[in-house]
N, C-alpha and C positions, 0 to 999 in steps of 0.2 A: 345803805351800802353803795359804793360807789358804781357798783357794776350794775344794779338796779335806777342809779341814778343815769347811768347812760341810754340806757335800754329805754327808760321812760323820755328821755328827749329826741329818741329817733321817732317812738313809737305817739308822742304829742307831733311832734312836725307831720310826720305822715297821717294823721288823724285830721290836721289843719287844715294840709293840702287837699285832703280829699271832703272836706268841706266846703272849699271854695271851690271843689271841681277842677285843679289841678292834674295835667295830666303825666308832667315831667317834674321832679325835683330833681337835686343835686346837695349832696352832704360833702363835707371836707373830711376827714380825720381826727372826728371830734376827741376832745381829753390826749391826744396823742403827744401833744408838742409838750407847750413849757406846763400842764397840770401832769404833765409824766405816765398819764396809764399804761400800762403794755401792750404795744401794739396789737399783737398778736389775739388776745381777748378782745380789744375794740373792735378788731376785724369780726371777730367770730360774730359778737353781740350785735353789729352793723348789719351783717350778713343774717342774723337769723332775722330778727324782727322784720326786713323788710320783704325777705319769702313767704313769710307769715303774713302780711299784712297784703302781697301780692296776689294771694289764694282771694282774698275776700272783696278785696278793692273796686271800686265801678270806676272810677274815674283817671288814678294814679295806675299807668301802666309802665312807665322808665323810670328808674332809679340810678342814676348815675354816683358814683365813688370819685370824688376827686381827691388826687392821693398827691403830696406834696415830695414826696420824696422816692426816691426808687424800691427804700425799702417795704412800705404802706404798698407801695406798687406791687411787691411780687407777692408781698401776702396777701392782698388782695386777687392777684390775677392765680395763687395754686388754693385757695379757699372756693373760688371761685367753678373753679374748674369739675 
């Protein structure tokens, strides 16, 4: 399912990083553009895994959102909040 399929690509990157002892990433707005998901559940699914993965993490302490549009932007900055 595609919402599992997201989930797992945040949750391999961040598993990566903290492999190679990365301490900062940066994700875009993945599936958000021209593959159409709804923003609003990308945000959430973005949002949970990487809290998740923060609790446990040695190495990956910043997770930056880069959000292409205003919209991504304020779902992300009241999801956020």
């Amino acid at each position: 399912n595609e919402e599992e399929l997201l989930y797992t690509a945040y949750k391999n990157s961040l598993v990566l990083a903290e492999q190679n002892q990365v301490q900062a990433i940066a994700f875009p707005n993945i599936s958000t553009g021209i593959y159409g998901f709804p923003k609003e559940k990308a945000a959430e699914i973005a949002i949970k895994i990487v809290k998740d993965f923060l609790n446990t993490s040695h190495y990956v302490n910043k997770v930056f959102f880069v959000c292409f549009d205003e919209k991504n932007y304020n779902i992300y900055n009241t999801l956020l909040k």
